[in-house]
C-alpha positions in Angstrom: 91.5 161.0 115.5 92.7 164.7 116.8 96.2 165.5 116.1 99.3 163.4 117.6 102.6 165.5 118.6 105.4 162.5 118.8 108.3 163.3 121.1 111.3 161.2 120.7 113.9 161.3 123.3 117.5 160.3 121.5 118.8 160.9 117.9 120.7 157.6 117.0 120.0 155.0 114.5 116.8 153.8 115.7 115.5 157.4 116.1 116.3 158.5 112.7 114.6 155.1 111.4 111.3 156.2 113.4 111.3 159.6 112.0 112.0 158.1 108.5 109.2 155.6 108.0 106.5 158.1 110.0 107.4 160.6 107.0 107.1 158.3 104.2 104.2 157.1 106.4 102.4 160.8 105.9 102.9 161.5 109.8 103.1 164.9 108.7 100.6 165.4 105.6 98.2 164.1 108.0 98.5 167.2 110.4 100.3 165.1 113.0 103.7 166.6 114.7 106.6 165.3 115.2 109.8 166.6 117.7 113.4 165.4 118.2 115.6 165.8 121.1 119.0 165.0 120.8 121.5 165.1 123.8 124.7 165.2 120.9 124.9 168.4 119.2 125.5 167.7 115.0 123.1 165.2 112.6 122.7 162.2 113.7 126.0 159.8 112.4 126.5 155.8 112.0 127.7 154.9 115.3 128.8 151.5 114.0 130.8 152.9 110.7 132.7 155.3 113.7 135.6 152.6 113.8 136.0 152.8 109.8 136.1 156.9 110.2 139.0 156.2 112.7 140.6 153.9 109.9 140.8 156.6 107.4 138.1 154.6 104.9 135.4 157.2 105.7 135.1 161.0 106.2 132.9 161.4 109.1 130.3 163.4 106.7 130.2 160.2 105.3 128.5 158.6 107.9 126.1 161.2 108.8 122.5 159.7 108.6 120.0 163.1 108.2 121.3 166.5 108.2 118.9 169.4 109.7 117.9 170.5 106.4 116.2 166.9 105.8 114.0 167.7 108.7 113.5 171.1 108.1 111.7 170.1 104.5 110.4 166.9 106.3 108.6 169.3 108.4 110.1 167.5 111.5 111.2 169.9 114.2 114.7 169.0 115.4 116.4 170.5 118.5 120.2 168.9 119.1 122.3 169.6 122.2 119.1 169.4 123.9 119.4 166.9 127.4 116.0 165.8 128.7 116.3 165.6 132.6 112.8 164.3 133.8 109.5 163.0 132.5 106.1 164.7 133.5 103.9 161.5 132.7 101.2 162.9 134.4 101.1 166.4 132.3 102.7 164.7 129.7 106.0 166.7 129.5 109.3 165.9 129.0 111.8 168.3 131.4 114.8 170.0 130.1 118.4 170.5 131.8 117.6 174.1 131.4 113.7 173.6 132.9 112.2 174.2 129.6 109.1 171.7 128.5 107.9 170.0 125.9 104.7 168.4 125.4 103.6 165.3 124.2 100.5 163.0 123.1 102.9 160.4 122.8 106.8 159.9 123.8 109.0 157.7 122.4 112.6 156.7 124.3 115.5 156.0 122.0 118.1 156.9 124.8 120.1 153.5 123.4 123.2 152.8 126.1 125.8 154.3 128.1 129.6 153.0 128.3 130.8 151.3 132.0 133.9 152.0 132.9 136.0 149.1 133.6 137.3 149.0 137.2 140.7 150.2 136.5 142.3 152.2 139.1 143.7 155.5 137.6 141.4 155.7 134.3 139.5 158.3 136.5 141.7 161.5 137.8 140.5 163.4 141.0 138.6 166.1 139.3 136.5 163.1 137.9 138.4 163.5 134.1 139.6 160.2 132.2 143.5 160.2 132.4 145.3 162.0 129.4 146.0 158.6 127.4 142.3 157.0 128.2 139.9 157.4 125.5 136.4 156.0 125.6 135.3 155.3 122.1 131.1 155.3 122.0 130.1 158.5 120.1 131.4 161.3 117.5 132.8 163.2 120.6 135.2 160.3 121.6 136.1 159.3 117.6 137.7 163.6 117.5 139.3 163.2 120.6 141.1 160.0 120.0 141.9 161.3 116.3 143.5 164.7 117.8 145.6 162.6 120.0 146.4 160.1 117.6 147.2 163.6 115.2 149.2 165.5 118.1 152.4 165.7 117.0 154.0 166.5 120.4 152.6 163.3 121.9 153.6 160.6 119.6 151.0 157.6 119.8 153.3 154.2 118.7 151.3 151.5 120.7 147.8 151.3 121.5 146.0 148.6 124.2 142.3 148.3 123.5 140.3 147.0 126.6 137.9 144.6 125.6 138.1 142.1 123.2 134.3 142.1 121.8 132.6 143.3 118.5 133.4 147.3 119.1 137.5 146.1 120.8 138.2 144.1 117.5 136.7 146.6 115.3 138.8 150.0 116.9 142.1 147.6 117.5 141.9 146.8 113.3 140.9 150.4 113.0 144.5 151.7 115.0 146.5 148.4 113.1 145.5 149.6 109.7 144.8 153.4 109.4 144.8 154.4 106.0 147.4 156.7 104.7 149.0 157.3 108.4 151.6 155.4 110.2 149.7 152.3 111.8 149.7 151.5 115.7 151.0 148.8 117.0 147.7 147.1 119.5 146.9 145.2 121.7 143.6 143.6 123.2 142.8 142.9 126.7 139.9 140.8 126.8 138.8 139.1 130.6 137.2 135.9 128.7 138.9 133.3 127.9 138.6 134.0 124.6 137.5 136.9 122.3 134.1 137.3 121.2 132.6 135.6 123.8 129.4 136.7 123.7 129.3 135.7 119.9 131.9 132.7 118.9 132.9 129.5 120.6 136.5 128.6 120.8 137.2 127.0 117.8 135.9 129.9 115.8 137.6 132.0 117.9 140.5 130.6 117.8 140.4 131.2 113.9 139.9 135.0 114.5 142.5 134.8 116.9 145.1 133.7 114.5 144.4 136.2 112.0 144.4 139.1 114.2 148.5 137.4 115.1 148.3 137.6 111.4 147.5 141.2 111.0 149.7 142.2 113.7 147.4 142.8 116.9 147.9 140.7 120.2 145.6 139.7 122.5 145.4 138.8 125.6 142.4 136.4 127.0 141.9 135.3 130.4 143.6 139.1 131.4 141.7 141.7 133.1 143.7 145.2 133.5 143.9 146.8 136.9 145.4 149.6 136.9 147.3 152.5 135.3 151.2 152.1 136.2 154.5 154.3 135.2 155.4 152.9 132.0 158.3 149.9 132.4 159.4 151.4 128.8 160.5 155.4 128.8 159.7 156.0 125.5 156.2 155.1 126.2 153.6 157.4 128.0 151.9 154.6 130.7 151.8 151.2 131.7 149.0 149.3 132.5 149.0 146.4 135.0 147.1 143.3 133.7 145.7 140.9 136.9 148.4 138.6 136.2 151.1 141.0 137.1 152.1 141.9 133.6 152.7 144.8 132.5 152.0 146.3 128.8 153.8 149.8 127.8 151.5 152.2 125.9 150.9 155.8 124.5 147.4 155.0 124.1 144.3 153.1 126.3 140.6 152.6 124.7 137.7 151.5 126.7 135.2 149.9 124.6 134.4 147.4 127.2 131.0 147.6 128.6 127.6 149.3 128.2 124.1 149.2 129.3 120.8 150.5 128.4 120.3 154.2 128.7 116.8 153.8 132.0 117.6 156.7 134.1 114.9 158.5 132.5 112.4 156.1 132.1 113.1 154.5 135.7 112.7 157.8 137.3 109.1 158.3 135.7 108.1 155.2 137.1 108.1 152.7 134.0 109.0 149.5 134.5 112.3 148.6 133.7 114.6 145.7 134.3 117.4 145.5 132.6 116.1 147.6 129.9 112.8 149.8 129.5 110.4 146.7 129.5 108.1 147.0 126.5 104.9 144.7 124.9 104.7 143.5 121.3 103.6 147.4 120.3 106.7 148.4 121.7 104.6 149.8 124.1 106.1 150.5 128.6 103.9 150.3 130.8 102.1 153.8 130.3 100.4 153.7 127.5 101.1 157.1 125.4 105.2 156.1 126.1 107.1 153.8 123.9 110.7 152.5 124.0 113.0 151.4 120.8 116.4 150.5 120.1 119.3 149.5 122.9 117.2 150.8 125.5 114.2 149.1 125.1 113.9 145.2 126.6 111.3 142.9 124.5 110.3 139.5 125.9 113.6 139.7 128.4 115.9 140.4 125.4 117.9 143.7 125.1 119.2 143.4 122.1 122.4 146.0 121.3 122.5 145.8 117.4 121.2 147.5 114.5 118.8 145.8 113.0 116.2 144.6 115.8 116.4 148.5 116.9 115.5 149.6 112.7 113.1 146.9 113.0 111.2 148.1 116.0 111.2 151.2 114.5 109.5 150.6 111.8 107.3 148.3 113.6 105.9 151.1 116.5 105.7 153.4 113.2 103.3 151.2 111.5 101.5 151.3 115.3 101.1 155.2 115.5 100.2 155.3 111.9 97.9 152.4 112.1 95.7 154.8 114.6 95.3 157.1 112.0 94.4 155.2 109.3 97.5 155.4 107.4 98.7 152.6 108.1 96.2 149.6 108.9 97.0 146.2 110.2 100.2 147.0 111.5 101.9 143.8 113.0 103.0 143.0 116.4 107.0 143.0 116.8 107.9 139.3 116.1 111.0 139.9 118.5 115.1 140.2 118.3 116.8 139.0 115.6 120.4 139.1 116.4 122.7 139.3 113.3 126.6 140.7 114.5 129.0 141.2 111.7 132.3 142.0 112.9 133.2 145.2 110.7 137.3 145.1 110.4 140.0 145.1 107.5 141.2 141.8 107.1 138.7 140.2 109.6 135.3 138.7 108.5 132.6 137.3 111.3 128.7 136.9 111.2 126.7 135.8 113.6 123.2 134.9 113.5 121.0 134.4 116.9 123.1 133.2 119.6 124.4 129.8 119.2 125.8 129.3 122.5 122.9 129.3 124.1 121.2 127.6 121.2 123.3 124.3 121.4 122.7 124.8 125.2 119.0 124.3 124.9 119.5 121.2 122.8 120.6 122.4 119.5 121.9 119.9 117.6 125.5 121.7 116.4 126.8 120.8 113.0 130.4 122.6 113.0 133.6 122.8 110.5 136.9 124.1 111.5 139.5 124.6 109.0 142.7 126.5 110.2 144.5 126.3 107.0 142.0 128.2 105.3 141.2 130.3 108.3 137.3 129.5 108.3 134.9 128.8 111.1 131.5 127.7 110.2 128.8 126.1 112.7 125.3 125.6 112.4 122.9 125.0 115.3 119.8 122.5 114.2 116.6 122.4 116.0 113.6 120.3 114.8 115.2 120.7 111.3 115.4 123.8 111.2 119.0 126.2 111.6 118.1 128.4 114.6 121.6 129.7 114.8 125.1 130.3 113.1 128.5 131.3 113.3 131.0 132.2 110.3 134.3 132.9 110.5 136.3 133.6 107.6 133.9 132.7 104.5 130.2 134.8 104.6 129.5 133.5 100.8 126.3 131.8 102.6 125.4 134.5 105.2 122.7 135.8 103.2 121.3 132.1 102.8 122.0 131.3 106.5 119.9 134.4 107.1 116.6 133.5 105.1 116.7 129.8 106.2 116.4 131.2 110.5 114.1 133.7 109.7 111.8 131.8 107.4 112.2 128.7 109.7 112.8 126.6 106.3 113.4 122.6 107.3 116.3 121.0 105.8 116.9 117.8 104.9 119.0 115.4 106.8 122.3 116.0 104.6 121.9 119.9 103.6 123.2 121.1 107.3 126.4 119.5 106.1 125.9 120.8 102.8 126.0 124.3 103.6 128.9 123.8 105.1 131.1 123.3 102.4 133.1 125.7 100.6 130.3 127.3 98.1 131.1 125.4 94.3 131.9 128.9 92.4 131.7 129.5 88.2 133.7 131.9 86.8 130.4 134.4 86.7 128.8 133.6 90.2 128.2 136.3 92.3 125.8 138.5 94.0 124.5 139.2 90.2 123.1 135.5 90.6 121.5 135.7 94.0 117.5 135.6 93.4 115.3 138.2 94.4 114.2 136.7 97.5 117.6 136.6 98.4 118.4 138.6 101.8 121.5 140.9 100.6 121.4 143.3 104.0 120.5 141.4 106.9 120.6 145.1 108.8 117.4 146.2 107.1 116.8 143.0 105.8 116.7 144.1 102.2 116.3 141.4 99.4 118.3 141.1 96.0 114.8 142.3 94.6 114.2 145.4 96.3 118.0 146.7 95.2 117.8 145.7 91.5 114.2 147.7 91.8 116.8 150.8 92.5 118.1 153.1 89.7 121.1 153.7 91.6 123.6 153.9 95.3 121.9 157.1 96.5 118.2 155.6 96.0 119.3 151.9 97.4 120.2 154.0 100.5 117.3 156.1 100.8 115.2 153.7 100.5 116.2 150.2 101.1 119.0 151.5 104.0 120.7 149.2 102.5 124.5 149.9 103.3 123.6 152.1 106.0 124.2 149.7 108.6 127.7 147.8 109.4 128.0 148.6 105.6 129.0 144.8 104.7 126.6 144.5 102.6 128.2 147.3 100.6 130.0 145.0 97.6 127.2 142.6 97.0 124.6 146.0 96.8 127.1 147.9 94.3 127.5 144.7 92.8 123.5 144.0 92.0 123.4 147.8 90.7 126.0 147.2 88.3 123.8 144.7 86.6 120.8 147.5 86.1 123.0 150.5 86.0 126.5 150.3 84.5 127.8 153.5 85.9 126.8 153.9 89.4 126.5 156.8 91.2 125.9 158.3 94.2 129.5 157.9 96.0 130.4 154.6 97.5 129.4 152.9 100.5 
């Protein structure tokens, strides 16, 4: 086969993932080439550890993925700040803002999503700016400007209302609630569901999260929509903002984190299919051929996913393909599909989901739930042919990993364990993750097994390459914790 040039369009998670397992692949050795364009100037970063960068727990070095020297001894040519406008499938080129080209044997789209804007009249000023005290929080650009006005002395930020009460609103409205050797901010949620996490939780385990969030200090307000940006009832206070039900709640300090959608522009105006995301096969492969689509932007079997791990896993898969067709890599598998694991990433808060169980006990799931508000746990099962197809925890992830391998091995139960597993976990004085066998899924992100960490000699060499931690990063006590068995004195920095 003649040498391949790869272009991949977007630098994010899923991206850097691709480039990774094509270089360990021998994408390279083999005389292949291999070009990234990234729209964000800087190395690519951990867009989902952004909130605990805001909270003071991380630098934001720390959550850098691959600096440009890693490419430059990859042999990976990286260009950053660099905005592709159109695609040429018929001269196979991708068009620069500034009219520049690149060409390509085969193009890859990792253009992820783009934040909505809620319709709130006055977020949007006349010159098409976002009002002084709106922030959008989505990349590294929005984390510094919402830390500078946090910072700005001249404008002090007391109270904070985040809009939207989902994964990304709960994570930044613990992240303002609990910064880390600053004054915290006192938040509060707007959420237009009727309860938080809708998408993820029912209302029982919502309820639970609801109650510690009270706990914690943050209010929120379900069943609310906001409309508009108002004088502020309270003078010591920058704005208002008007909810739908007339209320209105005094603030220094708005964040949108409500809404986004697959990044298609590009691939829409080159004539792939695309619904609601860039519409690719089990190859990962759009309707042309030489172009492929991973990550947030890409929709597989009419699922668009939005989280980590399905976009690592598809890049790994549609490496294996391109490898596969030269010989590096044979008998690459098809991509088995989305699977959905959301871990709520906030101090003080702990939720995992796994699949979607809403629509799982919609389809005839039998649901086997426990609520317990005294102990401030959630935990519901959805059962299918004896088999868990989906799960919810609130409070208590002791079993996540276990909840994880049972839905992706498809493992039956018997008729009493659904019931068992949902009991509080029967703890010795020396249980832990040092006990977990090595088939045991520690990091559902990049699905990396107890095994495959104590095989590591230490933190930096679980990162680089298990990923493990790299993700949402709760996996990060349980990996440090398996280490310690093999290695006493870790190093490598912490997680």
């Amino acid at each position: 086969m003649s040498e391949q040039h790869v272009v991949v369009v977007g630098h994010g998670m899923a991206a850097v993932r691709l480039v990774e397992t094509l270089v360990a692949g021998g994408w390279v050795e083999r005389g292949n080439t291999l070009t990234v364009l990234g729209d964000e100037t800087g190395p690519a970063y951990n867009r989902i550890l952004l909130s605990a960068v805001l909270e003071g727990v991380h630098d934001e070095r720390a959550i850098t993925l691959r600096d440009e020297d890693w490419y430059a001894a990859a042999g990976v040519t990286l260009r950053t700040g660099a905005r592709v406008a159109e695609i040429d499938r018929e001269a196979r080129e991708v068009v620069l803002v500034d009219r520049s080209r690149v060409a390509y044997d085969r193009l890859v789209l990792a253009t992820g999503s783009i934040p909505t804007l809620p319709p709130v009249r006055g977020l949007v000023r006349p010159d098409g700016s976002l009002h002084p005290t709106v922030h959008a929080f989505r990349s590294a650009g929005d984390l510094r400007g919402l830390l500078t006005a946090l910072d700005d002395p001249s404008r002090p930020v007391r109270r904070a209302v985040v809009v939207g009460g989902g994964l990304l609103g709960l994570q930044v409205a613990r992240a303002l609630g609990a910064r880390a050797g600053r004054r915290a901010v006192v938040t509060e949620v707007v959420e237009g569901a009727d309860h938080v996490l809708s998408r993820q939780l029912d209302r029982a385990g919502a309820s639970i999260l609801a109650r510690d969030l009270a706990r914690l200090g943050t209010t929120v307000y379900t069943g609310a929509r906001a409309t508009r940006l108002v004088p502020s009832p309270m003078p010591e206070h920058a704005v208002g903002v008007r909810l739908d039900n007339g209320h209105v709640l005094a603030t220094d300090l708005v964040v949108l984190t409500a809404g986004g959608r697959p990044a298609t522009a590009l691939a829409r105006g080159a004539g792939l299919e695309v619904r609601r995301g860039i519409v690719v096969d089990d190859h990962l492969t759009t309707t042309d051929p030489s172009v492929h689509a991973i990550g947030d932007c890409a929709q597989h079997a009419g699922r668009v996913s939005g989280f980590v791990g399905p976009a690592w896993d598809q890049a790994v898969c549609l490496a294996g393909h391109l490898l596969d067709e030269t010989g590096a890599w044979p008998g690459a598998a098809p991509y088995p599909g989305i699977r959905e694991v959301a871990r709520l990433r906030a101090t003080g808060l702990d939720v995992a989901v796994l699949g979607d169980p809403e629509a799982a006990a919609a389809a005839g799931g039998e649901v086997v739930a426990v609520t317990n508000p005294v102990t401030r746990s959630h935990r519901k099962l959805v059962v299918r042919d004896g088999r868990i197809v989906a799960a919810a925890l609130v409070g208590d992830l002791a079993r996540v990993g276990l909840l994880t391998q049972y839905v992706e091995r498809g493992t039956v139960l018997g008729p009493h364990e659904p019931g068992d597993l949902l009991l509080p976990e029967r703890r010795t004085s020396a249980s832990g993750p040092a006990d977990l066998p090595d088939t045991a899924e520690v990091c559902a992100c990049a699905g990396v097994s107890a095994g495959a960490l104590r095989a590591c000699r230490s933190l930096d060499e679980a990162r680089e390459t298990t990923r493990a931690t790299t993700g949402c990063g709760g996996c990060s006590d349980a990996v440090r914790a398996l280490l310690a068995t093999r290695t006493p004195a870790l190093t490598g920095g912490t997680p």
